[in-house]
VEXDREN-2710 file (C-alpha; in Angstrom, 1 decimal):
% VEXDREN-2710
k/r/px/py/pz
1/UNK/-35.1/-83.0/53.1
2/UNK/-32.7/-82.5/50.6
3/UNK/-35.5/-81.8/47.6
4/UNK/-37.3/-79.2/49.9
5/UNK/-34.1/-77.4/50.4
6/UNK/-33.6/-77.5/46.4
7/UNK/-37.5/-76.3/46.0
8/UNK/-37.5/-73.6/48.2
9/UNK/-33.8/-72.6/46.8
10/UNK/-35.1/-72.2/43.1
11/UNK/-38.2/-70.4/43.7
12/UNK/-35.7/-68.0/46.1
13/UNK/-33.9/-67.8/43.2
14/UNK/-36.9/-67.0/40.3
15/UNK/-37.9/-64.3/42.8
16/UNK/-34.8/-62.6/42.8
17/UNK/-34.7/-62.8/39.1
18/UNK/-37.9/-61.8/38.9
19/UNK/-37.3/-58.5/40.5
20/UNK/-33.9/-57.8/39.1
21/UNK/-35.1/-57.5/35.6
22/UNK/-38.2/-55.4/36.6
23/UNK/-35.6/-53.3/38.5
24/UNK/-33.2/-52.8/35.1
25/UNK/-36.5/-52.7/33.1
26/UNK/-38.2/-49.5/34.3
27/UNK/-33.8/-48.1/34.9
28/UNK/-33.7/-48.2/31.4
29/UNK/-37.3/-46.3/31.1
30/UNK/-35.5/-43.6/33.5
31/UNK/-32.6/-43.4/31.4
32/UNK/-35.2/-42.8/28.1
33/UNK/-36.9/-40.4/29.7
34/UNK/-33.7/-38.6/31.3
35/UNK/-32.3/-38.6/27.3
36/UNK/-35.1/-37.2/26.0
37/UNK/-35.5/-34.3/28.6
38/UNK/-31.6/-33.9/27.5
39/UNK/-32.5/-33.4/24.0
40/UNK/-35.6/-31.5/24.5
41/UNK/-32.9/-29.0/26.9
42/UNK/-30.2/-29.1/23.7
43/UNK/-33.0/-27.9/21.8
44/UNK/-34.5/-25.1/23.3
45/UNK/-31.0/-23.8/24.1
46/UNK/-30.2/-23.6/20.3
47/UNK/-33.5/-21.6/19.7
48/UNK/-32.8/-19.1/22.4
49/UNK/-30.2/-16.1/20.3
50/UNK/-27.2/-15.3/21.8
51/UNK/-24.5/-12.6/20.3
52/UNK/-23.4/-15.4/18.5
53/UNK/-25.5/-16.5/17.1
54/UNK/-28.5/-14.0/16.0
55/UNK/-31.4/-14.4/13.9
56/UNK/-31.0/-14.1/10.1
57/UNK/-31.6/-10.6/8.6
58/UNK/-31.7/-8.7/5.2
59/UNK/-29.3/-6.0/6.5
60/UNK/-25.7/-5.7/6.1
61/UNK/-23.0/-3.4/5.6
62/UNK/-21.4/-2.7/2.2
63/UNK/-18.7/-0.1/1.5
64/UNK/-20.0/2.4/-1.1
65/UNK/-17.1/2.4/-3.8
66/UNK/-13.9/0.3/-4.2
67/UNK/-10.5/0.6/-3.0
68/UNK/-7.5/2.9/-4.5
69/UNK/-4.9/0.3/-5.1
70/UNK/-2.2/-0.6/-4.3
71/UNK/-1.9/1.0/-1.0
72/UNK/2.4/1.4/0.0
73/UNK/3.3/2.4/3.8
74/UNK/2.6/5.2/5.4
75/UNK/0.0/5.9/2.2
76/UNK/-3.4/7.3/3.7
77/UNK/-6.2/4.3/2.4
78/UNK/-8.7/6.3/0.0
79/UNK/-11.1/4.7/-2.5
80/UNK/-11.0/5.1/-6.0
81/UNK/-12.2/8.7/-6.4
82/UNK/-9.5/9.2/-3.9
83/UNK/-12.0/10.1/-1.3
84/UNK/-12.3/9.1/2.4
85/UNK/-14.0/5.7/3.1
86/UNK/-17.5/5.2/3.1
87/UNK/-19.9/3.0/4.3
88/UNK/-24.0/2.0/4.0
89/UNK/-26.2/0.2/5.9
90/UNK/-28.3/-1.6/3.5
91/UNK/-31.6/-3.7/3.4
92/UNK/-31.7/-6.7/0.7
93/UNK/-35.7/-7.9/-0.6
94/UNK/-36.7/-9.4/-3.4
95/UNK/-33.3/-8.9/-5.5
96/UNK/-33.3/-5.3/-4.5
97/UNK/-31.0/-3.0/-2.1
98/UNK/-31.8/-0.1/-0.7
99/UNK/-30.0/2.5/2.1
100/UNK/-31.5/1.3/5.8
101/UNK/-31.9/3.8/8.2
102/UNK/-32.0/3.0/11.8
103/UNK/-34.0/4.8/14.0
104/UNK/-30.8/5.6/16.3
105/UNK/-27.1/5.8/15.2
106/UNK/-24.7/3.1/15.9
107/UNK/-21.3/2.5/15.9
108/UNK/-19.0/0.8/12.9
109/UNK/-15.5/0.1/12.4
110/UNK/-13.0/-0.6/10.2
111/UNK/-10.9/-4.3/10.4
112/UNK/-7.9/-5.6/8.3
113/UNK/-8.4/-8.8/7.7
114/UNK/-6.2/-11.9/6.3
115/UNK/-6.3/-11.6/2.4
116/UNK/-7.6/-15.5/2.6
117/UNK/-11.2/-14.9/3.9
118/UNK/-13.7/-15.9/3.4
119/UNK/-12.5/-19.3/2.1
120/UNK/-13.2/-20.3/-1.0
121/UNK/-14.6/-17.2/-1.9
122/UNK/-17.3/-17.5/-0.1
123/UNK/-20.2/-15.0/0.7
124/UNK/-21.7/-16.7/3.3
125/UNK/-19.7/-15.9/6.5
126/UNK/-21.2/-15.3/10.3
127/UNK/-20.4/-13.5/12.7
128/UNK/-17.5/-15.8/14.2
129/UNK/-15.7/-16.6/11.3
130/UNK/-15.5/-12.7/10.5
131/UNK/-14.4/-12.5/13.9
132/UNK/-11.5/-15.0/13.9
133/UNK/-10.0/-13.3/10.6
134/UNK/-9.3/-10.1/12.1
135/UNK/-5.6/-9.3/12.2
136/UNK/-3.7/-7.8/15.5
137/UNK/0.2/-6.0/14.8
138/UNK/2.8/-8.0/15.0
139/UNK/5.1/-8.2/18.3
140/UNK/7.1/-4.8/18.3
141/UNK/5.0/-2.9/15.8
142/UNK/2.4/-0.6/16.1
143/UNK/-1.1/-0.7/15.6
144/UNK/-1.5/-2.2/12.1
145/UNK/-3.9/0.5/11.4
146/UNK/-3.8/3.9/12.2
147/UNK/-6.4/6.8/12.5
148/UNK/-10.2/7.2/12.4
149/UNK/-10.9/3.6/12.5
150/UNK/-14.2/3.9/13.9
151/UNK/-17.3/6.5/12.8
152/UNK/-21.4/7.0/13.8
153/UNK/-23.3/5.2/11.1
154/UNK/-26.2/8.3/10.8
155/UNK/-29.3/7.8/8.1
156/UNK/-27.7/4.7/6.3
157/UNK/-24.0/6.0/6.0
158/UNK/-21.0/5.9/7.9
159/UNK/-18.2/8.5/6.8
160/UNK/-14.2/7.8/7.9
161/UNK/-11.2/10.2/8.4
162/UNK/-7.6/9.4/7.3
163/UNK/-6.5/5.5/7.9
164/UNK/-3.1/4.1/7.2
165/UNK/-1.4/0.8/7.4
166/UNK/1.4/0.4/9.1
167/UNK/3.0/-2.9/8.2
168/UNK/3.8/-5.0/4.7
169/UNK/1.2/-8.0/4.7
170/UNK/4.3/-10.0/3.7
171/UNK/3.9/-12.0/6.9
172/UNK/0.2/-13.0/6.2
173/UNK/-0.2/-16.5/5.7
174/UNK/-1.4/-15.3/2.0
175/UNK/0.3/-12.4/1.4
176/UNK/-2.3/-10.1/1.5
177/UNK/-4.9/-7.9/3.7
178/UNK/-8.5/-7.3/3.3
179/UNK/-10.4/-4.3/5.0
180/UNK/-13.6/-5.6/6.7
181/UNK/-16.0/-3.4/8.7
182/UNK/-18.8/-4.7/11.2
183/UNK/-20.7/-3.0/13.7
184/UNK/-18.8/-1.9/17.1
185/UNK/-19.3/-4.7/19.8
186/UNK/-22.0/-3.5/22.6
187/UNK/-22.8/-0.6/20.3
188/UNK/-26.4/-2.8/18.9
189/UNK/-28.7/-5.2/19.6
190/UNK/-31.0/-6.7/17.3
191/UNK/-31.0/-8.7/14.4
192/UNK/-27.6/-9.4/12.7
193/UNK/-26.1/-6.8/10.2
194/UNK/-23.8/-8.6/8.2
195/UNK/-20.1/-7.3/7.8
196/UNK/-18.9/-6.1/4.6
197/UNK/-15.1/-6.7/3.2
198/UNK/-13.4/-5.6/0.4
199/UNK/-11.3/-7.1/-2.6
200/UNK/-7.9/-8.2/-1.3
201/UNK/-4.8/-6.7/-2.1
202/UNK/-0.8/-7.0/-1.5
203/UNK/0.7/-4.5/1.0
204/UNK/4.5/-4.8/-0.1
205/UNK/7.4/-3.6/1.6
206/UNK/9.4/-0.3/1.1
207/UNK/11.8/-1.0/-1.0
208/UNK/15.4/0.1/-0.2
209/UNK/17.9/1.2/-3.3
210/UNK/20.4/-1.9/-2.8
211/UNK/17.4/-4.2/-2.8
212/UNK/17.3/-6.9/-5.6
213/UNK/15.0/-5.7/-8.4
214/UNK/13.1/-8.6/-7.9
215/UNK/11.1/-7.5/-4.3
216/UNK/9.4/-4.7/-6.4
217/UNK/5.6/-5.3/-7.3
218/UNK/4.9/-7.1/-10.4
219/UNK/8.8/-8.3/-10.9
220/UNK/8.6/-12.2/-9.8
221/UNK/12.3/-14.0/-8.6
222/UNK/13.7/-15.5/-11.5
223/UNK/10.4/-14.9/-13.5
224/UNK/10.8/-13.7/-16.8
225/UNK/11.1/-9.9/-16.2
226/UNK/13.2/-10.7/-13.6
227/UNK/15.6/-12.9/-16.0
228/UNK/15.1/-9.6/-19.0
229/UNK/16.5/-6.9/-16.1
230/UNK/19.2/-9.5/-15.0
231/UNK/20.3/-9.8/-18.7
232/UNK/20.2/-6.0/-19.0
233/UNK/22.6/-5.6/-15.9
234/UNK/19.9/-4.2/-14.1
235/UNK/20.3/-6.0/-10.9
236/UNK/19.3/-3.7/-8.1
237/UNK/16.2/-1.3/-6.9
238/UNK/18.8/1.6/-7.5
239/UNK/20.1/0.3/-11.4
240/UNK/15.9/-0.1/-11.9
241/UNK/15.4/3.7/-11.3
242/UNK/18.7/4.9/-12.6
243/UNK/17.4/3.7/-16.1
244/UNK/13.8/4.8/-15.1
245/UNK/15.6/8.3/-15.3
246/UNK/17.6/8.2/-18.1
247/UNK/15.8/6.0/-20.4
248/UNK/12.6/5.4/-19.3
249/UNK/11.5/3.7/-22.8
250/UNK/14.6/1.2/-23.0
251/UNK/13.2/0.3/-19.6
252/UNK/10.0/-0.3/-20.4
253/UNK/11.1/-2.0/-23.5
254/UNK/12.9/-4.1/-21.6
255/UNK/9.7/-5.5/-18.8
256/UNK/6.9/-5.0/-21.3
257/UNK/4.6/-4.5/-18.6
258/UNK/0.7/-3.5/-19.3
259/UNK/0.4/0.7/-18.2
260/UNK/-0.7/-0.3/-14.9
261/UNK/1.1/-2.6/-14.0
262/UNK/3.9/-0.1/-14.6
263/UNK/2.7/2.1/-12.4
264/UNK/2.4/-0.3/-9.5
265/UNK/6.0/-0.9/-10.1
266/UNK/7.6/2.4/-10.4
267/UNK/5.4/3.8/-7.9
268/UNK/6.6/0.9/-5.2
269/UNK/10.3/1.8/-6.5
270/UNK/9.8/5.3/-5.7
271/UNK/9.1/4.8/-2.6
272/UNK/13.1/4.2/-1.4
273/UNK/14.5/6.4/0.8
274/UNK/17.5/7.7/-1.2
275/UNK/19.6/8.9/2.2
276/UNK/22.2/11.5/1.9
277/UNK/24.6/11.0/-0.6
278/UNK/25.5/13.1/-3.4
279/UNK/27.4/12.4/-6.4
280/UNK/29.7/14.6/-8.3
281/UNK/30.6/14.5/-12.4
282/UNK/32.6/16.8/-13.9
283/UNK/32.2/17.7/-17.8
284/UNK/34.0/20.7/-18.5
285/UNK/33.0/23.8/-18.2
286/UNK/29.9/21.7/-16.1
287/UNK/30.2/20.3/-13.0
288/UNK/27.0/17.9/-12.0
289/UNK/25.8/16.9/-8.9
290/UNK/23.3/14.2/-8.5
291/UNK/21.6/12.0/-6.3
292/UNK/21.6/8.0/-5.9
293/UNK/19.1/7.6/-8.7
294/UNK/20.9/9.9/-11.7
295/UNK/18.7/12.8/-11.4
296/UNK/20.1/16.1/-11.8
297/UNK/20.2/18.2/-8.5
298/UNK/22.6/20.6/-9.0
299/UNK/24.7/22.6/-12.3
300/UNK/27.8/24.9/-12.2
301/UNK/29.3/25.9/-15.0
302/UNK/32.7/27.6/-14.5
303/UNK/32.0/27.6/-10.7
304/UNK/28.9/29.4/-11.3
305/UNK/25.9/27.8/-10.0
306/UNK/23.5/27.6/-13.2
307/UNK/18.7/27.8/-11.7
308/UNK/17.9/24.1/-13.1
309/UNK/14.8/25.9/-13.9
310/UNK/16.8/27.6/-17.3
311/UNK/18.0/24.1/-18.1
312/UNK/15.9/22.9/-20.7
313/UNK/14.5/18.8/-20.4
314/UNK/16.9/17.8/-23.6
315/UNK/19.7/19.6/-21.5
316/UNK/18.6/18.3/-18.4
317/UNK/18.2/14.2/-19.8
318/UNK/22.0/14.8/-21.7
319/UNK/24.1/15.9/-18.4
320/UNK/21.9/13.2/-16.5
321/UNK/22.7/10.3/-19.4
322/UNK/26.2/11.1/-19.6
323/UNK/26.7/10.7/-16.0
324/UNK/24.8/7.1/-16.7
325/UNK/27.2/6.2/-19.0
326/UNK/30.7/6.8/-16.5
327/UNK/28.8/6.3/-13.2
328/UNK/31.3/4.1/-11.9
329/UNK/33.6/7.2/-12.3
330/UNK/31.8/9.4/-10.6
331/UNK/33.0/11.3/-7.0
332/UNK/30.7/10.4/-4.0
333/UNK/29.7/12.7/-1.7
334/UNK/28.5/11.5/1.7
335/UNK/26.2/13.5/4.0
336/UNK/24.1/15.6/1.4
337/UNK/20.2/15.4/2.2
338/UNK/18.5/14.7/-0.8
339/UNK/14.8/13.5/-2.0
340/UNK/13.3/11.7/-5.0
341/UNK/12.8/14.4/-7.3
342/UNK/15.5/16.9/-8.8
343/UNK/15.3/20.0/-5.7
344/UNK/14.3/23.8/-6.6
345/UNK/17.2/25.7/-7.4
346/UNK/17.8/28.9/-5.5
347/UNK/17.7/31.6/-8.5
348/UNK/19.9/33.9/-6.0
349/UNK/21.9/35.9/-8.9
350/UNK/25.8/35.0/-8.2
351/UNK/28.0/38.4/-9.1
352/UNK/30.5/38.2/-11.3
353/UNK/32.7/40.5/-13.9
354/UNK/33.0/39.1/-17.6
355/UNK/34.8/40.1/-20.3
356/UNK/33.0/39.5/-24.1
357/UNK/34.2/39.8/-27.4
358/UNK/31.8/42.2/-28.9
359/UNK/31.6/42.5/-33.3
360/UNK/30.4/45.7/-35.1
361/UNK/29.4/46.0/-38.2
362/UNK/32.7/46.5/-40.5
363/UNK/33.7/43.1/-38.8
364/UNK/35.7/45.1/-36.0
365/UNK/36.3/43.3/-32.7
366/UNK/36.2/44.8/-28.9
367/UNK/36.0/43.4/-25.8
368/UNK/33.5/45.0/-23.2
369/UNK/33.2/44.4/-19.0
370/UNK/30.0/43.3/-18.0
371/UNK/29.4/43.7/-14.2
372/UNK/26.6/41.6/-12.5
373/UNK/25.6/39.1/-14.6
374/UNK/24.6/35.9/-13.6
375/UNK/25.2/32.6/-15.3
376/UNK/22.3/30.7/-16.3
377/UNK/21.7/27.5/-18.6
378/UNK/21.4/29.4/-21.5
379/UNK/24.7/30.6/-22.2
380/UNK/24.0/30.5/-26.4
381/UNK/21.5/33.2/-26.4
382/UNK/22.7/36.4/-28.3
383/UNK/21.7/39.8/-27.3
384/UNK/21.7/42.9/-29.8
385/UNK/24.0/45.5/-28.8
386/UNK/23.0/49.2/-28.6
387/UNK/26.1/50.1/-31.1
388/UNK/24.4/47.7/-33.7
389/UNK/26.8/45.4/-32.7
390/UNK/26.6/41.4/-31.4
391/UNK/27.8/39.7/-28.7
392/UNK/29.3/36.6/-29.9
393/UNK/30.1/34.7/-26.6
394/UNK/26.4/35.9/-24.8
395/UNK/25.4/35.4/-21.5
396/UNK/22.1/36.4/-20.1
397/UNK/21.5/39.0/-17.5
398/UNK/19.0/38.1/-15.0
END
């Protein structure tokens, strides 16, 4: 009894085994077949185009000259020529590029960018990476740019009005923007055209006159310009142009800077706002006025307000260096608008009555009242008397 129990137990038991592993056998032909539909799926999903991810194409956008640089705040962006931005649509074959035309107009627009793309210096961008570089302002600023930002692209060329940046690029991870332009979202469909960027450049803050010299463009902290200036006593944005003024050479001297390079930097340091003091220096019979950066505004001479336009530049650069030399003497004046740049003189005649020593010919002297003559610069000049005599302390009559 006992071995038919065990017999009939063990071929229970090679049944059940039997059909277990056909049962796990033809689950693991399901699951096969189940990965391989998945795959065939992944495949035909990664053929179909999405806006994505579009076909390749030879077209792509390229701006049509390079950028004016450096561009300061509130400065409209122009290119070289000093012109408006431009862009073409262009079509690349066999090593050759030629304005594309599309058979309807679309939409492109202008994009700053972070100064660090593409990485590497890289060419070979898409769509998404383009995408992911664009900058947005920063919290509590406006729109980083401003103006005519996007433009109909008509028979292969897209023209652009006035554009500005609003903001430093100090804040970029690199320092620096890049303009980029790609075709309007929802404005095409088709094959990809590829975006278009252009060299990166520096976007540096306005400067402000007590800044240190150092935040200007080209002038490094602790560098050795920086260290030259410092020597020099020229510590501040303000000292920088008060020598640019005065003696431009010694400055130059001083940074040994390549011509444009120099520009960059004075350019940047002109950009201060210098606010509205005045200063006063008095240098008998001369009183000066001038503004924060030692230029010459203003000239009276015995109380008589002398047209800066009579003031010759020699005359000019003298009352302008020997204010320089006593600065820290000088009277300040608060409240006095005032710009970069000496102002226009009003030329208004001031009246006054003068007494002159006249000389005749046998060495005689006389002295003669002059009514209504007005004061100018050139208070040397002699003028021939009708009684062929001369006027030895001459004035001119305007």
């Amino acid at each position: 009894m006992d071995d038919s129990v065990r017999k009939v137990s063990e071929v229970y038991l090679t049944s059940v085994s039997i059909y277990w592993a056909e049962s796990f056998r033809k689950l693991r032909e399901w699951c096969n077949i189940g990965m391989a539909i998945t795959d065939l799926v992944r495949k035909v999903v990664r053929s179909v185009p999405t806006e994505d991810v579009q076909p390749a194409s030879d077209l792509k956008l390229a701006f049509t000259d390079n950028l004016l640089l450096p561009s300061f705040n509130e400065d409209a962006i122009k290119d070289k020529d000093r012109n408006h931005l431009q862009v073409s649509l262009e079509q690349f074959k066999h090593d050759q590029r030629c304005v594309f035309p599309l058979h309807s107009p679309i939409e492109v627009e202008i994009v700053v960018l972070d100064g660090g793309f593409p990485r590497e210096k890289s060419q070979d961008w898409n769509t998404d990476e383009f995408n992911s570089s664009i900058l947005e302002k920063r919290e509590n600023k406006r729109s980083l740019l401003l103006g005519e930002s996007k433009a109909p692209l008509r028979q292969g060329i897209a023209s652009f009005g006035t554009l500005k940046l609003t903001d430093n690029s100090s804040w970029v991870r690199t320092g620096k923007f890049r303009l980029g332009v790609r075709v309007s979202p929802g404005s095409y469909k088709g094959p990809r055209i590829k975006e278009a960027i252009t060299e990166s450049f520096r976007k540096p803050q306005t400067p402000s006159l007590d800044h240190e010299v150092w935040r200007l463009l080209n002038i490094g902290r602790n560098g050795a310009i920086h260290r030259r200036l410092d020597a020099a006593g020229i510590k501040t944005v303000q000292d920088f142009l008060k020598l640019s003024v005065v003696d431009r050479q010694r400055l130059r001297g001083i940074i040994k800077m390549s011509d444009k390079k120099w520009g960059e930097t004075i350019g940047h340091a002109k950009k201060c706002k210098l606010g509205d003091d005045l200063y006063l220096y008095d240098i008998p019979p001369f009183t000066v006025k001038l503004n924060p950066i030692c230029e010459v505004v203003e000239v009276k001479s015995n109380g008589v307000t002398i047209a800066l336009t009579e003031l010759t530049s020699e005359e000019n650069v003298w009352l302008a260096c020997q204010a320089y030399q006593n600065w820290n003497r000088l009277e300040r004046v608060v409240g006095m608008p005032n710009t970069i740049g000496a102002q226009k003189q009003s030329k208004k005649p001031v009246q006054k009555t003068k007494t002159v020593t006249l000389s005749d010919s046998n060495g005689g002297t006389m002295e003669a009242q002059q009514q209504s003559v007005c004061v100018t610069a050139n208070i040397t000049t002699l003028i021939n008397h009708p009684l062929n005599c001369q006027i030895i302390l001459a004035t001119k009559v305007d």
